[in-house]
N, C-alpha and C positions, 0 to 999 in steps of 0.2 A: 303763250308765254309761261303760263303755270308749269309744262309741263319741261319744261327747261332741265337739264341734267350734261352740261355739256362745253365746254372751252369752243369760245367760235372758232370758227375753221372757213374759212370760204377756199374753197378750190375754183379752177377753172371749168366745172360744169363735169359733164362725161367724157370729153376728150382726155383731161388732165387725167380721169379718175381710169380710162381703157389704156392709157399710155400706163401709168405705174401699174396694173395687172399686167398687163405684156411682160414688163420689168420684170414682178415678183415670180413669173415663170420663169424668165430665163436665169435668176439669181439661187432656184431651184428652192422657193418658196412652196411648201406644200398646202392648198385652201383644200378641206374639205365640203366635197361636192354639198352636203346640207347647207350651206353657209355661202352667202353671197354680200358681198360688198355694196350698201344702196345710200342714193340720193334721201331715198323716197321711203315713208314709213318710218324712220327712225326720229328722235328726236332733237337732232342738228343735223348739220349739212350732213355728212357722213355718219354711216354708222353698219352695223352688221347684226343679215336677219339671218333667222333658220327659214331655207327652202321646206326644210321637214322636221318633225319629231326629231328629238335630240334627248339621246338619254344620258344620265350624269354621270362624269366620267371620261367622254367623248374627246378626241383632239378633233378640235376646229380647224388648228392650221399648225403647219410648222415653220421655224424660219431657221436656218444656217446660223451661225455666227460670224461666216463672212459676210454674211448683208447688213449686219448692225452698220452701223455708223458714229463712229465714236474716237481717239485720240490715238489708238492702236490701228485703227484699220483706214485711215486718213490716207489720201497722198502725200500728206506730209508728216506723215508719223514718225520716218525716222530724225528729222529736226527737231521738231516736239517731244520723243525721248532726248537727243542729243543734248538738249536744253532746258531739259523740265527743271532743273533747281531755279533756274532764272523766272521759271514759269509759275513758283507755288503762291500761292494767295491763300487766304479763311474761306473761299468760297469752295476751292477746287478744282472751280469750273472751268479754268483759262484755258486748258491743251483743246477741250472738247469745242469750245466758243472760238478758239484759234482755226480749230480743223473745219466749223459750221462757217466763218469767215470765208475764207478760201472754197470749200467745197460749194455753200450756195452762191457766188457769184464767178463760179465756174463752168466757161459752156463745154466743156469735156469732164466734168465730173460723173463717176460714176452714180452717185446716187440721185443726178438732175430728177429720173418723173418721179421719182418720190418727195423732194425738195420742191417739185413743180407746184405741190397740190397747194403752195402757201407760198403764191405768185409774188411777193413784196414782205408777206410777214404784218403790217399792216390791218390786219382782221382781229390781229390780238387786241381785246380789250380788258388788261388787267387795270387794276387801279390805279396804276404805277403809267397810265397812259391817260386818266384822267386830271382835269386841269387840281391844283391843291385847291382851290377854291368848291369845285365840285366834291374832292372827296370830302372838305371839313362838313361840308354840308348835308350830304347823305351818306355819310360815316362815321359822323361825331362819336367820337364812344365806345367805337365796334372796335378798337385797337389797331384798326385797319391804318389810317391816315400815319400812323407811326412805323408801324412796319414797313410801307413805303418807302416814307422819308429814310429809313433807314437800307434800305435798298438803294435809293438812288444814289448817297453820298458813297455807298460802298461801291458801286456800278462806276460811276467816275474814275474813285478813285485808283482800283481794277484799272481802270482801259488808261487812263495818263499815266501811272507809275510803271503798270506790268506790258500791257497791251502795245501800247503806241511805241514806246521804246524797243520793243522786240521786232514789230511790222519795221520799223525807220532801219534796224540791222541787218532785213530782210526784202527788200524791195524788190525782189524779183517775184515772190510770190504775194504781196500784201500788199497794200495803196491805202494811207490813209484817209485819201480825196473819198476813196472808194469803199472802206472798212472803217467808217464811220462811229462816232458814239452813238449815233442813233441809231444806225445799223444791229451793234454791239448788244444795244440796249433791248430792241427789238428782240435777238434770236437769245437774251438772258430769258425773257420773256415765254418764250420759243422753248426752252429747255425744262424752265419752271413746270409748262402745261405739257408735256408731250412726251420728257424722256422717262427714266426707267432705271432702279439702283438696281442692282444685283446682291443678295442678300450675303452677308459675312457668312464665312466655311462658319459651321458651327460642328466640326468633328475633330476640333481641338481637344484636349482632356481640361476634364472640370477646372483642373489646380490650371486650368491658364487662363482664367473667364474675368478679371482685373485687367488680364492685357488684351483678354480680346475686346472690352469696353475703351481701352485707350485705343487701340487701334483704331485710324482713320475709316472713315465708311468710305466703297466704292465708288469709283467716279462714275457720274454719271451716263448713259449711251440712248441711242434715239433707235427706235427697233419699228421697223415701218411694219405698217401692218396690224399690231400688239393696240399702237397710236389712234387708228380710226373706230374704235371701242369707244362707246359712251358711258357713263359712269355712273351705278347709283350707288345708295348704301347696301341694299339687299341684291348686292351682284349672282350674276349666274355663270361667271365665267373665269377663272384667273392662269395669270401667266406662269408657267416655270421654267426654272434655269435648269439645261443639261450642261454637259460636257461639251458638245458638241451642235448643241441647238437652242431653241426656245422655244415652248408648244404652250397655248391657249388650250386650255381643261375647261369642260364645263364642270362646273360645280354643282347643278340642278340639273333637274328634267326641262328643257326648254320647248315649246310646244310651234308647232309649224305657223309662220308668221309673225313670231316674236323677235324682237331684239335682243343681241347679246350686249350684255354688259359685264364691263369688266371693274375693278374698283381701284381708288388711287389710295385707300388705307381708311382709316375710319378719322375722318374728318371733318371737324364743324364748318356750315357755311363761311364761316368768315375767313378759315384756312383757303376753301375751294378758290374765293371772291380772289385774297389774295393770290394765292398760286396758278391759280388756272383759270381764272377770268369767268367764273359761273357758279350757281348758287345751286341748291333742290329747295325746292317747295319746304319752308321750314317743317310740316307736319310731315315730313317725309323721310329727313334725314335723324337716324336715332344716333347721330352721333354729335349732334349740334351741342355746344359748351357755350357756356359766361364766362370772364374772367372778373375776378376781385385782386386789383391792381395792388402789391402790398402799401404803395403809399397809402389808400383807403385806411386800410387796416391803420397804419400808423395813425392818421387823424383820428379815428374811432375813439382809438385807445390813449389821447393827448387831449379829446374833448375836456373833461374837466382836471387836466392840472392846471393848478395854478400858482406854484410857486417854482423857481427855478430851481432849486435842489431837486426838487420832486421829478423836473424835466431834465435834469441832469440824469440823476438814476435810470430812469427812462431808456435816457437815448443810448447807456450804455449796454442795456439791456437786446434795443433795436439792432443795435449796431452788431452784438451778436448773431441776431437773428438775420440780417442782411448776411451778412456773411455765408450762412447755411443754405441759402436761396440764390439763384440766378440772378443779375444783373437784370434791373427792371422785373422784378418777378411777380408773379400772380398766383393767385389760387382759384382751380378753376373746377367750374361746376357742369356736371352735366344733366340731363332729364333728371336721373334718378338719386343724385348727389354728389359729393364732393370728388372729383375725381384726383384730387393731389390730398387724400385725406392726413397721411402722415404727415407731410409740411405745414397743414394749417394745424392739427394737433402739436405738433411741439409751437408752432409760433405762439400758439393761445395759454399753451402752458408758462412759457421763455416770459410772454409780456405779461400776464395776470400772478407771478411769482414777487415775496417779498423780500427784501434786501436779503435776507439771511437764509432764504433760502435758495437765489442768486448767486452768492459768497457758494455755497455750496456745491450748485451746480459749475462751476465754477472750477473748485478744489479737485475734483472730480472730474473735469474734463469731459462733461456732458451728462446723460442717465442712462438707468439700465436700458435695454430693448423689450417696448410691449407687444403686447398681441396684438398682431396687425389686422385682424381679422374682427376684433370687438373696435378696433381703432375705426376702423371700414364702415362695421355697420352703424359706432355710433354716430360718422358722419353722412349716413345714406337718409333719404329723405325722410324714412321711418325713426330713426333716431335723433335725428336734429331737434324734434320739439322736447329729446331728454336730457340734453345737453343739461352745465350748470348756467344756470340764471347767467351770469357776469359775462362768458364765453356767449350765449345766445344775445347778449346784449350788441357785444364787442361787433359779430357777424352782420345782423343786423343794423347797427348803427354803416359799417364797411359798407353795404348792401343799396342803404339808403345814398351814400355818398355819389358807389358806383353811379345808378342811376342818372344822378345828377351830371354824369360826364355828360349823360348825351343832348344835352342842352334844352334845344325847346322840343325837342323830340319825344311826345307822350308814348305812353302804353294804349290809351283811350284811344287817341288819334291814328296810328297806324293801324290797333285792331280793326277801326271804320273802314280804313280804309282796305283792308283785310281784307272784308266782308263786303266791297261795293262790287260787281263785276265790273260795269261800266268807269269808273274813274279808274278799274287797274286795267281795263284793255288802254287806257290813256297815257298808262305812265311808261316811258322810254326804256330801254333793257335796262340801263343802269340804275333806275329810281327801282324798279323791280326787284334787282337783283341785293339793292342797301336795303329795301324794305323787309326783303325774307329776312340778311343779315340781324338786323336792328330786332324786330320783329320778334326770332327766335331768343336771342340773348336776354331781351327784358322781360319777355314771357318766365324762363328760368329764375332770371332777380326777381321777379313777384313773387313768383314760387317759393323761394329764399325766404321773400320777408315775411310771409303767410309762414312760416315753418320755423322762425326764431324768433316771433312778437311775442313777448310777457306778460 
């Protein structure tokens, strides 16, 4: 269980898994003979070992970009562009989840043994497939339970507004008996852990980099083969986009009997949990984050008013500072600190300023720009205990609140249980997988309040 690094995956055994080799030959998939596809040795069902010495640099495999799978290269691509205005949504994902409908319950679809190795779909275990009752439970806190819920009202609403209206226009190639919300749900699920963005041209000229930020990111594509890759932080392997291909580099020396792994970006477990259904070993992943939710912040900094004027200036002040931030926004910490340090730097500044000097910033349509780099260090682990007094208070006080989301859920309690081997051979993948979540984020908020106490 410890050594977990992995989105479940269950395939049909060796048959499914000698059926899509066949495939990836004939679709003129290049495996490099060091490199074999196995059951066995890796750390989930599937995964890929080096036969031999692998030095960095290496292509492991190649793949066409006629083998993707994806909204362009569907059997129903031309309908799909025909129609994309009718198709667009905030996710993006509709043409690709349109074309994953149709193609997995297709018995003459091209990409069947590849689509094979994930017999029903069924083996995904995101949170978003556990009951709410189980996530409030072993998730309180982690942010996770929310991101869900916000998932699933957006998934609905996807498939009854966009989805269901499009298959009922189209019945010759769709069934909604058959192309189900749970289906739907299932291969959103499916796309979360499995597919693969193609990175923005960035050989635009400088003076265009405001629209290259507005411009929409790539839809997403499911690239077989890239997929049966397991994932840690200190990967040895990553994908690149050609013109004309897609080739697996090793990035290390990989030594004969090791696993390759590939990475999915630098990601805290609670991103993984949600997105791809698996955690790392919290000591393992150096990319694990806290968040400090800004409502925290807000109460911190409302602890002792007490007269309405006072909480009137306040909230006018707040209400700027919402503004500057995200919708639900947080400030989020990593091992070594603050990693959004600019946004809690002006928040600390915007709420600890006095009316006239508010009026000011104000007049002025905001402040000059500091040095982002003293900004950085003064909020990195090493600086935070220089911080001023009011500011370390503010954090702190935010810190303590956090905490408190996660209900009965101690620091003391889950470290024991850390530390038992026998009560964690006991606990089910999922108590496992909240426990690293939980786990690594409080460890961080301790961290935190050790480094802004007075």
């Amino acid at each position: 269980m410890a050594s977990e690094a992995k989105r479940p995956k269950v395939g049909g055994g060796s048959e499914r898994l000698q059926d899509f080799l066949l495939w990836c030959d004939r679709v003129g998939l290049v495996l490099n003979n060091k490199v074999c596809v196995s059951t066995e040795g890796t750390v989930a069902d599937y995964g890929m070992l080096a036969k031999e010495n692998i030095e960095k640099g290496e292509v492991l495999f190649t793949i066409p970009r006629s083998a993707l799978l994806h909204q362009e290269t569907t059997k129903v691509s031309a309908l799909l562009s025909k129609e994309r205005l009718s198709l667009e949504s905030s996710s993006g994902w509709v043409p690709l989840l349109l074309a994953l409908l149709y193609e997995s319950t297709s018995s003459q679809s091209h990409w069947k043994p590849y689509l094979s190795l994930w017999p029903d779909f069924k083996a995904l275990d995101h949170p978003m497939f556990w009951s709410e009752e189980e996530r409030d439970r072993l998730l309180k806190g982690t942010g996770i339970p929310e991101a869900v819920a916000r998932d699933l009202s957006n998934i609905q609403a996807e498939y009854r507004d966009i989805v269901l209206p499009f298959m009922i226009r189209h019945p010759e190639l769709w069934n909604p008996s058959t192309h189900t919300l749970e289906l739907y749900t299932q291969l959103v699920a499916f796309v979360m852990a499995y597919s693969f963005q193609e990175p923005q041209d960035d050989d635009d000229d400088e003076d265009d980099e405001e629209e290259q930020e507005r411009k929409a990111p790539n839809p997403p594509m499911m690239v077989p083969m890239a997929d049966m890759l397991n994932h840690v932080s200190d990967h040895n392997a990553n994908l690149e986009f050609g013109p004309d291909s897609l080739k697996m580099v090793s990035v290390q020396d990989i030594g004969k009997g090791e696993e390759v792994f590939n990475t999915y970006g630098q990601m805290a477990n609670w991103q993984l949990l949600h997105m791809y259904g698996f955690t790392e070993p919290y000591l393992h992943n150096s990319h694990d984050t806290a968040d400090i939710p800004l409502s925290c912040l807000y109460k911190a900094a409302t602890r002792d008013i007490i007269s309405e004027s006072e909480r009137q200036l306040f909230n006018e002040r707040f209400e700027v500072l919402s503004q500057m931030m995200q919708e639900g926004g947080a400030f989020v910490f990593g091992k070594h600190g603050c990693l959004t340090e600019s946004e809690l730097h002006s928040a600390l500044k915007l709420l600890s300023m006095s009316q006239d000097e508010f009026s000011e910033f104000k007049d002025n349509e905001g402040w000059e720009e500091e040095d982002e780099d003293a900004i950085s260090q003064a909020f990195s682990n090493e600086g935070l205990p220089d911080l001023k007094a009011s500011w370390k208070a503010l954090i702190h006080e935010a810190v303590r609140l956090t905490l408190g989301s996660y209900g009965d859920s101690e620091l003391e309690s889950d470290r024991l249980l850390m530390e038992d081997k026998v009560a964690l051979k006991g606990l089910t993948s999922r108590q496992w997988r909240a426990l690293q979540v939980r786990f690594g984020q409080k460890r961080i908020l301790h961290k935190l309040l050790e480094l802004t106490k007075s």
